[in-house]
C-alpha positions as CSV (number, residue, x, y, z in Angstrom):
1,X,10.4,1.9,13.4
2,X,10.3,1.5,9.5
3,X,7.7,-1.1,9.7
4,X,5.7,0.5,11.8
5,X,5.9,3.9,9.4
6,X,5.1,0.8,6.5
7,X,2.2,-0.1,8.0
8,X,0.6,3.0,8.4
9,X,1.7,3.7,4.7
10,X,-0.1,0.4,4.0
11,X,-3.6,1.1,5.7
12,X,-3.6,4.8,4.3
13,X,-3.3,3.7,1.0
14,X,-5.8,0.8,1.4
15,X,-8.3,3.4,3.1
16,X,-7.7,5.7,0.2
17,X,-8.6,3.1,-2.3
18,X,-11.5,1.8,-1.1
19,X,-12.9,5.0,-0.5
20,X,-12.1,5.6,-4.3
21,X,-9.6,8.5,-3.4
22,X,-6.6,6.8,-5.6
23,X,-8.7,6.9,-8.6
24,X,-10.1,10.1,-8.6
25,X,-6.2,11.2,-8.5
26,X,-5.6,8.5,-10.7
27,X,-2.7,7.1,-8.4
28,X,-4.3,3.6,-7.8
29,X,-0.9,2.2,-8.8
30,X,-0.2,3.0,-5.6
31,X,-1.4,-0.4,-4.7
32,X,0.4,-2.8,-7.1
33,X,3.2,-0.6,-5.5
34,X,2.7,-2.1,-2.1
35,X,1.8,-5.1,-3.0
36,X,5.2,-5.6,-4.9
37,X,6.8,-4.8,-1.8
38,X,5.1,-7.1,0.3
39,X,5.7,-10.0,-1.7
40,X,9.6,-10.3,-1.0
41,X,8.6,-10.5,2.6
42,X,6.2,-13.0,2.2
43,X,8.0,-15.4,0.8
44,X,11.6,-14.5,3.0
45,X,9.4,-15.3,5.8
């Protein structure tokens, strides 16, 4: 259940910055955000 409600964290986020969303709001820290929490699962798995 919590990776599924990750993943469509993840894509809303990546939608919302390429669509330049993040930056008008400035929150495009948003996506070092998720990438920092990707990391530890990449290299777990």
């Amino acid at each position: 259940m919590l990776f599924i409600l990750y993943y469509i964290v993840a894509i809303a986020v990546l939608i919302l910055h390429f669509t330049g969303v993040l930056a008008r709001y400035n929150v495009e820290w948003l996506v070092l955000v998720l990438a920092v929490t990707v990391f530890p699962a990449v290299i777990y798995l």
